[in-house]
C-alpha positions as CSV (number, residue, x, y, z in Angstrom):
1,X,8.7,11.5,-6.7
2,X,9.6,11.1,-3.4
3,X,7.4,9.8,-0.4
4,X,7.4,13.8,1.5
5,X,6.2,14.8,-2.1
6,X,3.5,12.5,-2.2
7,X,2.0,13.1,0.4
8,X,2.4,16.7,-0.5
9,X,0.7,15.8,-3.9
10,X,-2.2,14.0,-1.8
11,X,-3.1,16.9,0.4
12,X,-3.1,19.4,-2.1
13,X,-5.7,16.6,-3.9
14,X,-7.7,16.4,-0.8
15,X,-7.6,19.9,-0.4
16,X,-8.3,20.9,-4.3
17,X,-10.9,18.1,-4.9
18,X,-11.7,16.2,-2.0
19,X,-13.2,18.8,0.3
20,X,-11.4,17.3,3.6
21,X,-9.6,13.7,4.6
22,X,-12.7,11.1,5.6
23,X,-11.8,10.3,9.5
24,X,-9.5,7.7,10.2
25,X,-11.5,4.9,10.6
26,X,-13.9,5.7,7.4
27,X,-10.0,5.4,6.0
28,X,-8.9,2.7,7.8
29,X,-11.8,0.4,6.2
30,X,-11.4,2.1,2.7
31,X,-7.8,1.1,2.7
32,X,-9.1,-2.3,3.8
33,X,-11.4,-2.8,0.5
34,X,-8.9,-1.7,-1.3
35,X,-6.3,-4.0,0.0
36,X,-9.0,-6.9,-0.4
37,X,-9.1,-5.2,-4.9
38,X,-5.5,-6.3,-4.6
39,X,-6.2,-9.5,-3.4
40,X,-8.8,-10.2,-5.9
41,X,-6.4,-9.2,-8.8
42,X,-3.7,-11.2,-7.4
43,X,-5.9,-14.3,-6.6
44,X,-7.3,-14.4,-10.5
45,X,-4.2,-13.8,-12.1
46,X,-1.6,-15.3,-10.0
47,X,-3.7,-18.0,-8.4
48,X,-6.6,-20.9,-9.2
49,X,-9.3,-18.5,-9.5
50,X,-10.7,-17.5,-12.6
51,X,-11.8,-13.8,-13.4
52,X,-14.9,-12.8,-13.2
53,X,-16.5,-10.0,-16.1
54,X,-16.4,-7.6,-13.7
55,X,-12.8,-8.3,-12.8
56,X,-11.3,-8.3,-16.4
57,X,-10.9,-4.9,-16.9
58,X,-9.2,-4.1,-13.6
59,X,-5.3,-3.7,-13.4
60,X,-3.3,-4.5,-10.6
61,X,-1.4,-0.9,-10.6
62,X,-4.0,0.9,-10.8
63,X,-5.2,-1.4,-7.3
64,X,-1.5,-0.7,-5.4
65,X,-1.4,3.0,-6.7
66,X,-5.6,3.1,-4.4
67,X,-3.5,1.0,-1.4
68,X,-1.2,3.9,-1.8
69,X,-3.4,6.9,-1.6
70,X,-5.4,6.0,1.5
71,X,-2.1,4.7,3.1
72,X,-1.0,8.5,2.8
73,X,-4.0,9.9,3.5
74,X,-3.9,8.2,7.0
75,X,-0.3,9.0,7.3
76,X,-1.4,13.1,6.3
77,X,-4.2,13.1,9.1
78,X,-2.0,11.3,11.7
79,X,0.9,13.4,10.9
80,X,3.3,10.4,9.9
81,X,6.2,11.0,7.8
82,X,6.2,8.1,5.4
83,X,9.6,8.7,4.5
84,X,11.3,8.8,7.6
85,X,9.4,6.1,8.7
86,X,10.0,3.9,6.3
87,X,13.6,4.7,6.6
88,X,13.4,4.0,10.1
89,X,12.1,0.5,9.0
90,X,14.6,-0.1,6.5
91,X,17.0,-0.2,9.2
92,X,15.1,-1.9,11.6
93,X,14.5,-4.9,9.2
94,X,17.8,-4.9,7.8
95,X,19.5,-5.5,11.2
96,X,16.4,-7.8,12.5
97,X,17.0,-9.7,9.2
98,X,20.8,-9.6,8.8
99,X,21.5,-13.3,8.4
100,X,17.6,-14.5,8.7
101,X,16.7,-15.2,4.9
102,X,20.0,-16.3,3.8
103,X,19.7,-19.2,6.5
104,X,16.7,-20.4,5.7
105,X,16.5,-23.7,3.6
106,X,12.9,-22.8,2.3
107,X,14.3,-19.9,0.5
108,X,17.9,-21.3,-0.9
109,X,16.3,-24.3,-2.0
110,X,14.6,-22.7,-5.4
């Protein structure tokens, strides 16, 4: 699937099921809480804390594939195209970055 057809597939959800998009800001702090069930996962499985019960049965894709829905929503309702944008930023990191990572001694040292 590409990034046009998901947010194709999103609107059609929020059209079919969700009645309307919440406003920007109600999506905006909804992309933040889920952003922060990402961090949790990450933090029990990849870091020092341990999981709580309530944490156990949670998966991290199913965390980044939440991130991903409200990120399109907000890109639906302000008319962004993810894909072009992305693309645009693609190119824009690649030239920033051209020689950045490869010369730095924290990252060639593992």
């Amino acid at each position: 699937m590409t990034i046009t057809e998901a947010q194709a597939k999103v609107d059609k959800w929020i059209k079919e099921y969700g009645v309307r998009y919440f406003d920007e800001l109600t999506n905006m702090a909804i992309l933040t809480e889920e952003v922060g069930e990402v961090a949790r996962i990450i933090s029990r499985k990849y870091g020092e804390q341990s999981f709580k019960d309530s944490d156990k049965n949670k998966e991290l894709g199913d965390e980044l594939a939440d991130v991903l829905f409200v990120l399109i929503c907000l890109a639906n309702q302000t008319g962004v195209d993810l894909e072009e944008a992305f693309a645009q930023s693609l190119k824009r990191k690649a030239k920033r970055d051209e020689e950045r990572h490869k010369n730095n001694p924290k990252l060639s040292s593992q």
